[in-house]
C-alpha positions in Angstrom: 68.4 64.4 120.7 65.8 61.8 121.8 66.6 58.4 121.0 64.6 55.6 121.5 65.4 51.7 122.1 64.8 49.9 119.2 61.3 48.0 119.4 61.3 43.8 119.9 57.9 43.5 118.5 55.6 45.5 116.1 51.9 45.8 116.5 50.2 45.1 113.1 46.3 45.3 112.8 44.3 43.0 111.0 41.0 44.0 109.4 38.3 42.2 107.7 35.3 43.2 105.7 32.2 40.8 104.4 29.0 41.2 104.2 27.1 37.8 105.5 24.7 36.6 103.1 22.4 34.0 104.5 20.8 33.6 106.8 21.5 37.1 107.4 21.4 38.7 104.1 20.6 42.1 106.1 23.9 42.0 107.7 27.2 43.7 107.3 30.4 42.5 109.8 33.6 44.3 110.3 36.5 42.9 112.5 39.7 44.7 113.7 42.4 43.0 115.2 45.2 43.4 116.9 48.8 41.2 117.1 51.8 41.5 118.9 54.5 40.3 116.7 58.3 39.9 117.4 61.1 41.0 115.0 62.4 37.7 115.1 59.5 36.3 113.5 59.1 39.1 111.1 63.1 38.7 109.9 62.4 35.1 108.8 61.7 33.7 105.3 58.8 34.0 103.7 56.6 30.8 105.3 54.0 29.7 107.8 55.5 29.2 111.0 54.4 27.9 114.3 54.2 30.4 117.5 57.8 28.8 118.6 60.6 30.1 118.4 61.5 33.5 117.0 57.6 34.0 116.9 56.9 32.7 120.6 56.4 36.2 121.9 53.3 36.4 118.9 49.9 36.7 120.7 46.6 38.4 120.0 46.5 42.1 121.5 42.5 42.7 121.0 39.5 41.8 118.4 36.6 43.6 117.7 33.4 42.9 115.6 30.7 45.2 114.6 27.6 44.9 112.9 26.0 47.4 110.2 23.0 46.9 108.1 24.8 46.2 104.7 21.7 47.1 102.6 20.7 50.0 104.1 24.4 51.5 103.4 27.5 48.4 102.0 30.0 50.7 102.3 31.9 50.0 106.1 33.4 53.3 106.1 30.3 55.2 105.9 27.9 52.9 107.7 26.3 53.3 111.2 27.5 50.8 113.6 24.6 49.3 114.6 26.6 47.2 117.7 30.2 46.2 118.8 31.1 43.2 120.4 34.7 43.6 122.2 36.6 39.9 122.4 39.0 37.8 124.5 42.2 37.9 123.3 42.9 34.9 125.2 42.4 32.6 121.9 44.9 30.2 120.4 46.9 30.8 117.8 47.9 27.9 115.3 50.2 29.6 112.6 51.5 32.8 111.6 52.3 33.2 107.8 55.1 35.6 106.7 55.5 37.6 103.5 58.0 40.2 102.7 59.4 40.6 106.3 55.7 41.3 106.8 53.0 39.8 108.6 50.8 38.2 106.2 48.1 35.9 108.1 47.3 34.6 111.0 45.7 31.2 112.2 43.3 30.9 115.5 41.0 28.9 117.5 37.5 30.5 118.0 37.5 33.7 119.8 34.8 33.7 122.4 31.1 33.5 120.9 28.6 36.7 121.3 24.8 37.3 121.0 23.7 40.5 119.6 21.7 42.2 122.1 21.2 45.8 120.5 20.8 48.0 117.6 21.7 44.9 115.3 19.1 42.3 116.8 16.2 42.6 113.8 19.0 41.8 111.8 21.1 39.2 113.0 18.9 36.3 114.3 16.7 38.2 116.8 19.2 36.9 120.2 18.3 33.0 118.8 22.0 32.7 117.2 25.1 33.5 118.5 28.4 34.2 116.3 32.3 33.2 116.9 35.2 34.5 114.6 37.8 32.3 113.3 41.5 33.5 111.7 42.8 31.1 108.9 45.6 32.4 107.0 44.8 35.9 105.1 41.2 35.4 105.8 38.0 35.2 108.8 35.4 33.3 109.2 31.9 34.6 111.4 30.0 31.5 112.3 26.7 31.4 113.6 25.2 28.6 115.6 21.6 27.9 116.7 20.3 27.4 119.6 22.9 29.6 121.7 25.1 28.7 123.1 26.2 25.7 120.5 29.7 25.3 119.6 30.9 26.7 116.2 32.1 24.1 115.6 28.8 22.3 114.8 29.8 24.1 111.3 32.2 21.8 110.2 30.7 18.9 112.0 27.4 18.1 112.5 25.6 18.2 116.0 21.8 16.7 116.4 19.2 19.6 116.5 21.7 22.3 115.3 21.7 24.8 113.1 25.1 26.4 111.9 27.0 28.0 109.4 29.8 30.2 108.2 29.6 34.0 106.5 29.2 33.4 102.6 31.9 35.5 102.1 35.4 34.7 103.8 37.1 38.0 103.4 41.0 38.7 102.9 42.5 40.4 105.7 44.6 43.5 105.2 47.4 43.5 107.7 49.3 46.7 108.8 52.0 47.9 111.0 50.7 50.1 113.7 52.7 52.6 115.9 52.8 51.5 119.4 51.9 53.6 122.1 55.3 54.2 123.6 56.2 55.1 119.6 53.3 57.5 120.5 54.9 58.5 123.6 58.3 59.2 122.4 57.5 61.1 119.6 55.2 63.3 121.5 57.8 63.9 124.1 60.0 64.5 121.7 58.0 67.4 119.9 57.5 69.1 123.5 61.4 69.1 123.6 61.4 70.7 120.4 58.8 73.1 120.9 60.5 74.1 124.0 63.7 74.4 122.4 62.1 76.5 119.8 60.4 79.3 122.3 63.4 79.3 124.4 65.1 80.2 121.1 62.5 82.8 120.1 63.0 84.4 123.6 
């Protein structure tokens, strides 16, 4: 019988699903990320808690954005992806919130800012704008700011002779466990062993 260790840390995914409104009422924006979160953190009480502690081994795995033309076709699932934009996971995290042994949100600095470049330019300011994500609890933010490259933060506080602003919608996230690929390993390796067993059997 194969047995595996028991895991430290889940892998949950994070997606979220607007569509932008203005300025960019064109625009549809997906984003899929990934977290590394300890048991420890998971086993507490429900709560928002600081990456200390039984959470200090939570950190961001990857993030990704992409862009589809939301009036052409809203639906995400169904929708040609006009461009991706792959992010630094090197962002900092502020909170983690906690529900049911589950993870529930997640708080972060801006993730590195992008300019579309392809198949989504018409679209999504024509290369004059450039967009940043932002985590806050269950929910993201896209921000755009004008002229690149401007801070997002110029959306909260104002910065002479910019233009900036969030997505109209702030979408909830939907957070889920994810099997990691060791999981993925063992349980392959495992049905090999089987398999084997099984023919050797048959023989």
């Amino acid at each position: 019988m194969l047995v595996a260790a028991p895991a430290q840390a889940t892998v949950y995914r994070g997606t979220y699903d607007p569509s932008y409104g203005g300025p960019f009422p064109d625009l549809g924006w997906k984003a899929t990320v990934d977290f590394n979160v300890p048991n420890t953190c998971l086993g507490q009480a429900d709560g928002n808690y600081a990456v200390t502690g039984n959470c200090a081994g939570f950190s961001v795995l990857s993030a990704e954005v992409d862009f589809y033309n939301s009036t052409i076709d809203s639906n995400p699932q169904t929708s040609p992806v006009l461009e991706s934009f792959m992010l630094s996971p090197s962002v900092i995290v502020n909170g983690v919130t906690i529900a049911g042994g589950q993870l529930a949100g997640v708080g972060t600095g801006f993730f590195n800012y992008f300019v579309p470049v392809g198949g989504s330019l018409s679209i999504a300011g024509n290369g004059a704008d450039s967009f940043s994500l932002i985590l806050f609890g269950s929910s993201a933010q896209l921000v755009y700011a004008y002229p690149v490259p401007t801070t997002p933060i110029c959306a909260s506080i104002p910065i002479p002779d910019t233009v900036c602003g969030f997505s109209a919608e702030a979408p909830v996230g939907v957070f889920a466990p994810i099997p990691e690929p060791e999981t993925y390993a063992l349980m392959l390796a495992g049905l090999g062993a089987l398999g084997f067993v099984a023919r050797r059997r048959r023989q």
